[in-house]
N, C-alpha and C positions, 0 to 999 in steps of 0.2 A: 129499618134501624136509622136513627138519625145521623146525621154527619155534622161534620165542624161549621160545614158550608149551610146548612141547615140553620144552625144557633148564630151563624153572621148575621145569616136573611131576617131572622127572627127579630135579630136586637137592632139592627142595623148599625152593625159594624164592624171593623174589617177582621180578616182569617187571625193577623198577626196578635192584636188585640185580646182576641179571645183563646188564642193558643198562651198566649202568657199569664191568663187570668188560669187556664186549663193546669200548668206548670206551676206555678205557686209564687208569679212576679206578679208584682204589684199595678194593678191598675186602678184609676180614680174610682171613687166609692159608689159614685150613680153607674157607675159602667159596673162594676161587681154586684150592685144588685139586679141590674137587667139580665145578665148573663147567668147569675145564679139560677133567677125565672125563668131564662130561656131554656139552661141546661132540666131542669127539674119536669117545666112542660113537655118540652119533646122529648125528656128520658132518654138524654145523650149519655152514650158510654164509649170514653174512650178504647179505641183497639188498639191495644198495645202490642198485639203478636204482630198486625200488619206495619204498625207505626216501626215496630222492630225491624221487620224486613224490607223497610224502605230505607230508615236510617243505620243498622245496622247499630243500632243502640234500644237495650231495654230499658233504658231509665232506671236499671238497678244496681242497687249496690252490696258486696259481701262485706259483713262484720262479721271476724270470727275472735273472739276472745275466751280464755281460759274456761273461767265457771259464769252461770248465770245468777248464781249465788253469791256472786262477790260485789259485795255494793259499788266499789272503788268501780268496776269495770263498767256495771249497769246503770250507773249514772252517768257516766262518760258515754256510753253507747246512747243514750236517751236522751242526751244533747247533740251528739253527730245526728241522730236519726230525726230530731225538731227540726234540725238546721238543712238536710236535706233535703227534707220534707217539701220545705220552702222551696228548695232550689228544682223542685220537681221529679225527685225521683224515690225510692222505694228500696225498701232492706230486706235483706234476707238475711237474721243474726242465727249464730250456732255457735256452740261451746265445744271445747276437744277434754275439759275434766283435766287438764294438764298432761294430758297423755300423748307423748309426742306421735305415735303410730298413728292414734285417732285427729290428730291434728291434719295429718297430709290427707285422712279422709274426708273429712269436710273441706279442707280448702279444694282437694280435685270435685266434690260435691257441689262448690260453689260454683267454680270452674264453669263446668256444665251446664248452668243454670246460665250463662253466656251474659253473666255481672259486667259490667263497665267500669269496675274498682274494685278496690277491696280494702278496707281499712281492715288490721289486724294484727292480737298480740300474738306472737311465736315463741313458741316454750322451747324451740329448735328446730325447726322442720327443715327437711333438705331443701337447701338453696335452691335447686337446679327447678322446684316448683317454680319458686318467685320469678326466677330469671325466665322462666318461660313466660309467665305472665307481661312481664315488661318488653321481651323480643315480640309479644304481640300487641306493645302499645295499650296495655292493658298497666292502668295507674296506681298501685301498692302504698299505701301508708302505713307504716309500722308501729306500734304504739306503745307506749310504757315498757318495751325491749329491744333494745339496737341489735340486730344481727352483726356481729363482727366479718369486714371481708367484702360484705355485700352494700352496692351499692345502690343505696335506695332513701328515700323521705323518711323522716323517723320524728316522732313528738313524744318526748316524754318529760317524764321530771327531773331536776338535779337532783338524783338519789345519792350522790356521793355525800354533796354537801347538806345534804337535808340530816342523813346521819349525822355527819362530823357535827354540826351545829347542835344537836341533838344531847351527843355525849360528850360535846365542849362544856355544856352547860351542866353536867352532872360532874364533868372534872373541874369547874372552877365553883364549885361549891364542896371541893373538898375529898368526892368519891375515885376511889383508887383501885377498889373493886366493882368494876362495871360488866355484868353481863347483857348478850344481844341476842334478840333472837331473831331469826333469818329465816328468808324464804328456802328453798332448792339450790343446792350451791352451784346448781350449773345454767342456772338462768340469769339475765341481765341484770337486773334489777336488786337482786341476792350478793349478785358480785360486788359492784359500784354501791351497797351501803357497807358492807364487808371491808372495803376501800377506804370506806370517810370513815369507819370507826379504829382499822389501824393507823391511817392519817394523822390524827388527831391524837391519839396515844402520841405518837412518836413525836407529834411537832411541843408535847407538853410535860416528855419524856417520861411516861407514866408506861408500865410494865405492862405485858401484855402477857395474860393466862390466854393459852389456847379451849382451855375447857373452861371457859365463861362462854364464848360463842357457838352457840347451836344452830342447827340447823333441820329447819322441817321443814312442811309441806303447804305453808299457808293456808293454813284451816283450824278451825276454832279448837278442835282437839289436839292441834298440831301445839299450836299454842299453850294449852291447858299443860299437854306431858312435858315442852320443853320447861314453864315454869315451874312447876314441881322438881324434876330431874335438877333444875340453877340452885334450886331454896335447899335441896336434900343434898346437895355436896358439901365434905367436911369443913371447908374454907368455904362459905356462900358466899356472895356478889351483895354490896351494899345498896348499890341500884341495880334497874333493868330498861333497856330500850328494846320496843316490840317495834316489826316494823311492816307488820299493814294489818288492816281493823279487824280481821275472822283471828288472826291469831291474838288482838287484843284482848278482843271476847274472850276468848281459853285462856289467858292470863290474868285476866283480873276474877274469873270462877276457879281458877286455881288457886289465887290469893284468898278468895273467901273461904276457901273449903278447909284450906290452911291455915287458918284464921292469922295470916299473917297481919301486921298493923301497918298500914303506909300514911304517911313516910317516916314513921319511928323505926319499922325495922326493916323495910324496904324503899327506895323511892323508885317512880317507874313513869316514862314517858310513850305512850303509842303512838298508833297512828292514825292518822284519818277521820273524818265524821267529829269534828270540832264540838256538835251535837252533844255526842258521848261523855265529851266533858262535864255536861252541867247535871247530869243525871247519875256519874257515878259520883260516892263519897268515899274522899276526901274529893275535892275535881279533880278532873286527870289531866294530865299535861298530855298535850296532843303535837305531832308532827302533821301538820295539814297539807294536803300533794292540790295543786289547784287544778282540780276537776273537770270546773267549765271552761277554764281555760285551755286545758288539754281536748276537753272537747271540741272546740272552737274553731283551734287551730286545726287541730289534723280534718275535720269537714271543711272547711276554707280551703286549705290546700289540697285537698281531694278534688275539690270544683275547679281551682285550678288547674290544677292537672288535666282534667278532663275535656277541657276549653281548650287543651294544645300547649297550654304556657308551662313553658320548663327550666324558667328562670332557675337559676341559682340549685339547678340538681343537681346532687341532691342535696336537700335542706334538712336539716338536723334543728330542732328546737329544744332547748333543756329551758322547765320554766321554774320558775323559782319555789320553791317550797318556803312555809310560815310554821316556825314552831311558838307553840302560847306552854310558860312556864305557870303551873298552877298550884294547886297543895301539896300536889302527890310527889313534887320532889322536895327534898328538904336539906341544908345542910347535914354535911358527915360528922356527928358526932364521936366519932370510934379513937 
């Protein structure tokens, strides 16, 4: 089997060189073609169990988020792992379905598999995981949900104000009956828009129905029965803010089925996949969480971490969220 030392002799040139070309750094373009033909001729294949037990690093990394079905997540997970990629190491992603039990078993699953990180969202799992992970210098990123208490790196969005901005812009056109539908009331992200939409009631002194805000399971049919259940109450909600894209889906097929008319007898703002906009009619007004940005950052700070640097632990990111007002909301006629 060939070795590193082998594809030096080959190309003629040094270990370092070609171990960085190996890792996914940049090296001059004449030097990446030699070495590609080096590696290809002598059918170099890194060992990465010995390169482990010398370093005491596998070049991998754990992502464990929710569903694998949720675009919000698997586009964020598909730019941490390009960005990686780059930086030379290798993913091992898994989903827990939102089940907290199944949660603690993939992440001790990940564990195992002796990851050098872990970027991941937590629907709650017992602390005393993480904290184990970090008393072994083992680098945690948390994503799109701040564990309260624990102290750790966390990138997520301003879900507060992403809401409040959201249903500021349905109260200054007039609407007085706003309903919202919400993820799991006992998750981060459920809470903190929960937050911006009482917020903003209060700061614009507009009355607050507790049975306008529902609460599901972030999933397209979760979505579908909370908007049906807002339209079939005897006082209905003049608007509605959905607030992430699998429940959008289940409310705007709950609107069709309904044949409700937006925004004449509904207006409604989601979330997510700015896309979704131009394809639904009327266009839909969208709440946009920045994505690659959330990507970005928590892979950057991962490598950091990894590298020793612990500047500023822990670092908390909230990044701005963009909402685009489109047909689907409409002044309150009532």
């Amino acid at each position: 089997m060939s070795t590193i030392k082998d594809v030096a002799k080959y190309t003629g040139l040094s270990i370092a060189t070609i171990s960085k070309y190996i890792n996914g750094g940049n090296v001059l373009e004449e030097n990446r073609v030699i070495i590609k033909e080096a590696i290809e001729k002598l059918d170099y294949r890194r060992n990465e169990m010995a390169r482990g037990l010398k370093t005491n690093k596998t070049m991998t990394i754990g992502i464990l988020i929710p569903s694998l079905e949720n675009i919000f997540f698997t586009s964020i997970v598909s730019i941490i792992e390009d960005h990686l990629s780059k930086e030379g190491y290798g993913t091992i992603i898994c989903d827990f379905r939102e089940d907290a039990d199944l949660e603690q078993v993939k992440l001790e699953f990940l564990v195992n598999k002796n990851i050098d990180g872990i970027i991941m969202v937590s629907y709650g799992a017992d602390q005393k995981y993480i904290k184990a992970l970090q008393d072994k210098q083992v680098p945690v990123i948390l994503l799109d949900r701040m564990l309260r208490g624990l102290e750790c790196d966390c990138v997520l969005a301003d879900n507060l104000n992403a809401s409040y901005q959201a249903v500021e812009a349905l109260i200054t056109r007039q609407h007085k009956r706003i309903g919202i539908i919400l993820g799991p009331e006992e998750t981060y992200t459920a809470e903190e828009r929960s937050r911006g939409y009482i917020r903003v009631h209060e700061d614009y002194d507009v009355r607050i129905d507790n049975a306008l805000m529902v609460s599901t399971d972030y999933t397209v049919e979760g979505g579908y029965k909370a908007l049906s259940d807002l339209w079939n109450k005897p006082d209905r909600p003049s608007a509605v803010m959905v607030t992430n894209y699998e429940m959008t889906i289940g409310a705007i097929m709950a609107i069709n089925d309904l044949n409700i008319r937006v925004p004449d007898e509904l207006s409604i703002i989601g979330f997510d996949n700015i896309q979704m906009s131009k394809v639904v009619r009327p266009p839909l007004s969208i709440v946009e969480q920045p994505m690659k940005e959330i990507g970005m950052t928590a892979a950057k700070l991962l490598v950091k971490r990894l590298k020793g640097d612990y500047d500023s632990f822990p670092a908390t990111y909230r990044l701005k969220t963009n909402i685009y007002i489109k047909e689907s909301v409409a002044k309150f006629q009532g």
